[in-house]
N, C-alpha and C positions, 0 to 999 in steps of 0.2 A: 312249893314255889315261893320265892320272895319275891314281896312285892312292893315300892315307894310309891308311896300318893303323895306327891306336893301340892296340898291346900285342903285345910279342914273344914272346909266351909260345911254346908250340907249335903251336898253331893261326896265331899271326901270323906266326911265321915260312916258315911251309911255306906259307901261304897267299902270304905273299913272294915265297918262290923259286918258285911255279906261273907268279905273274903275270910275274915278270922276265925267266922262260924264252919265255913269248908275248908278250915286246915290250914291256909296260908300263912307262911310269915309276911306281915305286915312294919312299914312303918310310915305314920303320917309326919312331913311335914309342914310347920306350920309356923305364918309370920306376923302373927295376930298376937301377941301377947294375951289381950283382953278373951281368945277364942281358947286359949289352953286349959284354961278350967272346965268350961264345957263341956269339951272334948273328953276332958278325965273322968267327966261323969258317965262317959258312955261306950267308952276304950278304955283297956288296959295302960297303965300310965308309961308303961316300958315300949311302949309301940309310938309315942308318941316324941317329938323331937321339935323344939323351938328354935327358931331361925330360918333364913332367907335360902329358898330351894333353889333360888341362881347361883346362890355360893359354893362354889368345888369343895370346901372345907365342909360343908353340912350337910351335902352330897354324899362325902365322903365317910361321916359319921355316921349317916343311915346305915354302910353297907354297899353303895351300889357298887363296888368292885366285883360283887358275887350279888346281883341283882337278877332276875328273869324279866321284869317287866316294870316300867316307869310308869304309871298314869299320874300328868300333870292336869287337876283340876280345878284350879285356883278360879277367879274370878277376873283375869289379865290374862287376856290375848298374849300379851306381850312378853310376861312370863311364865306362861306356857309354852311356848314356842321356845321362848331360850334355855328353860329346865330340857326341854323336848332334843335339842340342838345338842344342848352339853351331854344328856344322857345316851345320846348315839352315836355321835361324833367324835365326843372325847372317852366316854367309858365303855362303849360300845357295847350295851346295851341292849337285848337282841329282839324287844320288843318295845315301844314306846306309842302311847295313847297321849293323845293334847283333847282338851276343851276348847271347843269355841264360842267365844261369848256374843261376841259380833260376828251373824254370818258372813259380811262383809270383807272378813279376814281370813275367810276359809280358803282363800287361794295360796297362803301362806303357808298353811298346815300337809306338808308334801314330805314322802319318804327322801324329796332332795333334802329337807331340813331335818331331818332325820325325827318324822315322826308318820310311823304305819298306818295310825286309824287315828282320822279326824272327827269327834263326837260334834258335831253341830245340833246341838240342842234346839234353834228354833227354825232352823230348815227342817228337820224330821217332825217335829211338832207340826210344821204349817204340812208337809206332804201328808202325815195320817189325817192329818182334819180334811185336807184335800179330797185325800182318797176313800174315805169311808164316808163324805156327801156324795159322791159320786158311784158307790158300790151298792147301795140299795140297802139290802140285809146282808151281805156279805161282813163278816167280822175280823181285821187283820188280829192275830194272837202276838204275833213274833215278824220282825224285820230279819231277814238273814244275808248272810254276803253284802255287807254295805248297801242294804236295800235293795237288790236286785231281783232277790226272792222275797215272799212272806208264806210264813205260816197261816191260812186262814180257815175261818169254820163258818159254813152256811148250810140252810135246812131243805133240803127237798122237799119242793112245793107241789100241793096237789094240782095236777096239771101238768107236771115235768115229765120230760119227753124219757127222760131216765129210770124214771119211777116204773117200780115192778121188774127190772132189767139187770140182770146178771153182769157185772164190772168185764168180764171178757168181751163180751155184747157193746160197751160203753165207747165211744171214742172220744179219748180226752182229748182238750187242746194239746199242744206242744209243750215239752219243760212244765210239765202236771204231773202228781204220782197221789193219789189218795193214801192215807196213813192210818187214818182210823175213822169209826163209823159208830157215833152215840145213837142207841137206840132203847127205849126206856130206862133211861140213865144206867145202861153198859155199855164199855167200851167193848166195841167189836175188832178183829184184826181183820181187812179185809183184803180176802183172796178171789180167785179168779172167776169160782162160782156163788160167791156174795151179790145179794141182791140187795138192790137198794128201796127203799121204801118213803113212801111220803111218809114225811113228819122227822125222819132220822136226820142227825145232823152230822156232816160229813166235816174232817180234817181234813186240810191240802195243804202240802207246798206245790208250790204255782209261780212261775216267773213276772214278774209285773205285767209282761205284756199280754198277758194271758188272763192277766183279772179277770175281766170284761167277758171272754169268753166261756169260763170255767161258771159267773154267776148266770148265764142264758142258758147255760146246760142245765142247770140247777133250780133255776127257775122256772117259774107256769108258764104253760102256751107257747112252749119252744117245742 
C-alpha cells in the first residue's frame, strides 16, 4: 500500500517508521526545513520530501496519483484539512486521515471535506481518562469503529456471579462476544463449555454501552 504523511512532526514520523516496518511504501512530507535532518536520522532519506503538502506540485511529486491512503498530520488544523480536501477532491484519493489539533475544529474534519477519519487526539484522550475513572478495574486495550466498540480486559472477581459457570450458562449484555481468557498466563480460546474462574482474566469487545454492564457481570456480589 502507498501511503503520504504530510507532516513530520512526531506523530508523522513514528507513524512512518510503523508503516515501513510492515511493508508500506511510504513518503513523508515535510515543511520544516530545520525538521529534515531529524527525520533522516530515523527514515530512509528517499521517503522523505521537502516542501509545502498544500502544494499540488509536491503532492504531486510524492506520487499521490497512485496513492491508497493520505494521513495529513501536521500540526495545523488548517492544513490538514486542505491536504485533506485537495487529496479527495482533486486526486481522488480513496482513503484520507486528518489530525486534529483543536478539538474545537473537529466539526470541520467531514467526508464532505473529503476526509474519512477524523483523529482528534484530545477528545479521545479526555474520553479514555473519562472512561477508565469510571470503569473500576475494567482496562480498555483498543478503541474500535471510531470508538463505539473497545477491546477490554477485566478479572473475574471472587464473588462473581459468573464464576465456576460454563460461557453457554453466561448471559452477556448486548453487542458482547468474549475472545479470550488469560488464565495462569495462558491464552485460552473460549468456547461454549469454557468455564470461567475467579482470578482468570477475560478479553472482550463490548459496545460502549454495554461497559457498565459487562464490569457488574464480572464483578463481586452481582
Amino acid at each position: 500500500m502507498k501511503v503520504i504523511i504530510a507532516g513530520g512532526g512526531q506523530v508523522g514520523s513514528y507513524l512512518a517508521s510503523l508503516l515501513i516496518e510492515r511493508g508500506h511504501e511510504v513518503q513523508v512530507i515535510e515543511a520544516r526545513e530545520g525538521r529534515i535532518d531529524v527525520l533522516k536520522r530515523s527514515l530512509p532519506e528517499d521517503t522523505i520530501i521537502y516542501g509545502d503538502g498544500t502544494s499540488p506540485e509536491v503532492l504531486e511529486s510524492a506520487g499521490i496519483h497512485h496513492t491508497d491512503v493520505v494521513a495529513a498530520v501536521t500540526g495545523s488544523d488548517e492544513t490538514n484539512l486542505v491536504i485533506g480536501t485537495l487529496a479527495r477532491l482533486e486526486y481522488g484519493v480513496r482513503r484520507v486521515i486528518g489530525r486534529v489539533n483543536n478539538p474545537k475544529n473537529a466539526w470541520l474534519f467531514t467526508p464532505m471535506m473529503g476526509v474519512d477519519a477524523a483523529l482528534n487526539q484530545a477528545d479521545l484522550m479526555a474520553r479514555l481518562v473519562a472512561e477508565e475513572m469510571s470503569m473500576g478495574d475494567m482496562m480498555t486495550l483498543l478503541k474500535l469503529h471510531g470508538g463505539k466498540y473497545s477491546l477490554v480486559e477485566h478479572m473475574v472477581e471472587q464473588g462473581s456471579s459468573v464464576a465456576g459457570k460454563a460461557l453457554r450458562d453466561i448471559k452477556l449484555p448486548l453487542e458482547c462476544v468474549l475472545v479470550a481468557v488469560i488464565r495462569d498466563s495462558q491464552l485460552l480460546i473460549p468456547r461454549g463449555d469454557s468455564v470461567l474462574m475467579a482470578g482468570d482474566k477475560v478479553i472482550a469487545i463490548t459496545h460502549m454501552s454495554q461497559l457498565q454492564n459487562l464490569e457488574d457481570i464480572l464483578g463481586a456480589g452481582v
